[in-house]
C-alpha positions in Angstrom: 11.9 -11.0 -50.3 10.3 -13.1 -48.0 12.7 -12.8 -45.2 12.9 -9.6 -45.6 9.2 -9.1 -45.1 9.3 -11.7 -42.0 12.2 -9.7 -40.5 10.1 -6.5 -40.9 7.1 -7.9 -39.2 9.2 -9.6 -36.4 10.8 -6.1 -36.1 7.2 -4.2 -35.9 6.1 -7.0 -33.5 8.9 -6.5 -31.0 8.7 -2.5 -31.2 4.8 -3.0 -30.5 5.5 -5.5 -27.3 8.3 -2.9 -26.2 5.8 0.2 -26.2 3.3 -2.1 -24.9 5.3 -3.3 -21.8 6.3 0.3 -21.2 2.8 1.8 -21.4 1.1 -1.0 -19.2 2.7 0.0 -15.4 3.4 3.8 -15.6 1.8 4.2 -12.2 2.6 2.9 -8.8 0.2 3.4 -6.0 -1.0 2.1 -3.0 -4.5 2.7 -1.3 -5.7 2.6 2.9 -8.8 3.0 4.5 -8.5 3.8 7.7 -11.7 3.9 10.1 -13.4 4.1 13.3 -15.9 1.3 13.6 -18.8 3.1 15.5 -19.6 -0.5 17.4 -16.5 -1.6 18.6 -14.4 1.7 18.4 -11.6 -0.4 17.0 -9.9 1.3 14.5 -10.3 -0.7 11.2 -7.5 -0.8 8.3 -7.5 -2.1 4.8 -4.5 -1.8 2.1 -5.3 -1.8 -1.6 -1.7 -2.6 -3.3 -1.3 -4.2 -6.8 -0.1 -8.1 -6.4 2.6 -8.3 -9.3 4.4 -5.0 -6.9 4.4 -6.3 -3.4 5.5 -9.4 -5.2 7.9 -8.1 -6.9 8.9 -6.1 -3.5 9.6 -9.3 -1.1 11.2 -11.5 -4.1 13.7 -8.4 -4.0 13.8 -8.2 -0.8 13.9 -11.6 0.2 15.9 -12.6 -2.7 13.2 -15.8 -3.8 10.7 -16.2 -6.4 7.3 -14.8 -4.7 3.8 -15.1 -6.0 0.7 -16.4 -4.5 1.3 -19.7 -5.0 4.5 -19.4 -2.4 3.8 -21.5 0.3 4.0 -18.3 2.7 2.7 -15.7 0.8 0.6 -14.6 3.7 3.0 -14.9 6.4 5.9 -13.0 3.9 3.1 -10.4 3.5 2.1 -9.7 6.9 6.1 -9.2 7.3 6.5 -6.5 5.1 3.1 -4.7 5.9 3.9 -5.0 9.3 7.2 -3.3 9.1 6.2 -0.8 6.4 2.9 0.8 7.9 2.2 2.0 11.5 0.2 3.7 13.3 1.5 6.3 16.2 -0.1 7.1 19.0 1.9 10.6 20.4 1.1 11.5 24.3 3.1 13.8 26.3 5.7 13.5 24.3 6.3 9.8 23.9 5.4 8.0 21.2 3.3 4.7 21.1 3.0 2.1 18.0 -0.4 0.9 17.9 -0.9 -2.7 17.8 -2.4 -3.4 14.4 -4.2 -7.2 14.9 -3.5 -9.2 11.3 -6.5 -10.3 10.1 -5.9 -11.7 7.0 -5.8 -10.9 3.1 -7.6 -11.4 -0.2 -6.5 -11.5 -3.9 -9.0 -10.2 -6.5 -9.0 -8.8 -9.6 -4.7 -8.4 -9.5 -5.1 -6.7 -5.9 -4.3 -7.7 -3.2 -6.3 -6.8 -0.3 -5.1 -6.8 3.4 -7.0 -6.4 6.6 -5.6 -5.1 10.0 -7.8 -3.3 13.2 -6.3 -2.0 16.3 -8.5 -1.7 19.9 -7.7 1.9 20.3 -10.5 4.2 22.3 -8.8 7.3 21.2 -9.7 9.3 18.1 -8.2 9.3 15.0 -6.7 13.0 15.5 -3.3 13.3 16.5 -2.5 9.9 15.0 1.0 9.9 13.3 0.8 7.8 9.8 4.1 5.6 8.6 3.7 4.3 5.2 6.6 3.6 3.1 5.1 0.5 1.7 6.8 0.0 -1.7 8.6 2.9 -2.0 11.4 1.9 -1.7 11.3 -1.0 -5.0 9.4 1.7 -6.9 10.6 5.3 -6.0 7.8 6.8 -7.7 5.0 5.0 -5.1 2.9 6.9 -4.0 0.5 5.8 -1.1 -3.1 7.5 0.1 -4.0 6.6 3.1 -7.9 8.1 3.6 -9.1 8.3 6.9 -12.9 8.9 8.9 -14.4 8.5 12.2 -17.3 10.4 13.5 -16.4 13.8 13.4 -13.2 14.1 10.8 -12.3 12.9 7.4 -9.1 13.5 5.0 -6.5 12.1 3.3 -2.7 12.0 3.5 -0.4 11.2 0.9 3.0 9.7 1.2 6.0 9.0 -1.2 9.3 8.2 -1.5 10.2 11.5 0.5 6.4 11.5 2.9 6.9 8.7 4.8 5.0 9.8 7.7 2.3 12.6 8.2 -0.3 13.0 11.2 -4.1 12.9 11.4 -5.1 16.0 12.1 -8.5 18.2 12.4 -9.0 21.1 9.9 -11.3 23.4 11.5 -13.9 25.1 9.1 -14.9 28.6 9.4 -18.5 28.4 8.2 
């Protein structure tokens, strides 16, 4: 009688941690600000991405165990970023990557936060946006990558199958 109430609990316990497990990550995203500082006209980027993802994304990729405590976590991070999310620049026809200066990254809260800026004296508009970042570990990533400078605002939003949209002005008729 006992065992069978010990083997009933251990089985409630492990259908709990189960449903647990599956409820706790049902969504992957990824977040960007991208802006105009009005004092240096640099363009200025941060990344919002959840730390156990991108972690789990290089291990993969890389084929190691990855976590902070790695003794390039920053350097492996930058990597991936860096080949994941660009900025275009598109004039007469030719296209331009944007030199996006690493600045460095923070972990807070299970985010980690990266920081990038470009000198650019162009606006935003026209602006052709690759981020796959993620998507291809989780397929159902999706990234938003919100945007603002003086005179426009928006978002874009990519996926597995948006990998790269452009900046563009949406008049308003008022």
């Amino acid at each position: 009688m006992v065992k069978s109430a010990l083997f009933k609990s251990f089985i409630v316990c492990l259908l709990c941690g189960v449903t647990l497990s599956s409820v706790a990550h049902r969504y992957f995203f990824g977040l960007t600000d991208l802006s105009v500082n009005p004092k240096t006209n640099n363009i200025e980027v941060i990344h919002q991405i959840t730390g156990h993802d991108i972690d789990n994304a290089i291990a993969e990729q890389q084929q190691i165990h990855f976590s902070p405590e790695h003794s390039e976590y920053e350097k492996f991070i930058q990597d991936y970023v860096e080949a994941h999310f660009q900025l275009i620049d598109i004039q007469e026809n030719e296209k331009h990557i944007i030199k996006l200066n690493w600045i460095g990254l923070e972990i807070a809260k299970g985010n980690v936060y990266i920081y990038q800026e470009a000198n650019f004296e162009n606006f935003l508009s026209g602006i052709v946006v690759k981020n796959d970042l993620l998507v291809d570990t989780y397929p159902k990533q999706i990234n938003t990558v919100n945007y603002q400078n003086g005179k426009i605002r928006g978002s874009l939003t990519f996926s597995s199958s948006v990998k790269t949209a452009e900046i563009t002005i949406i008049k308003n008729n008022d």
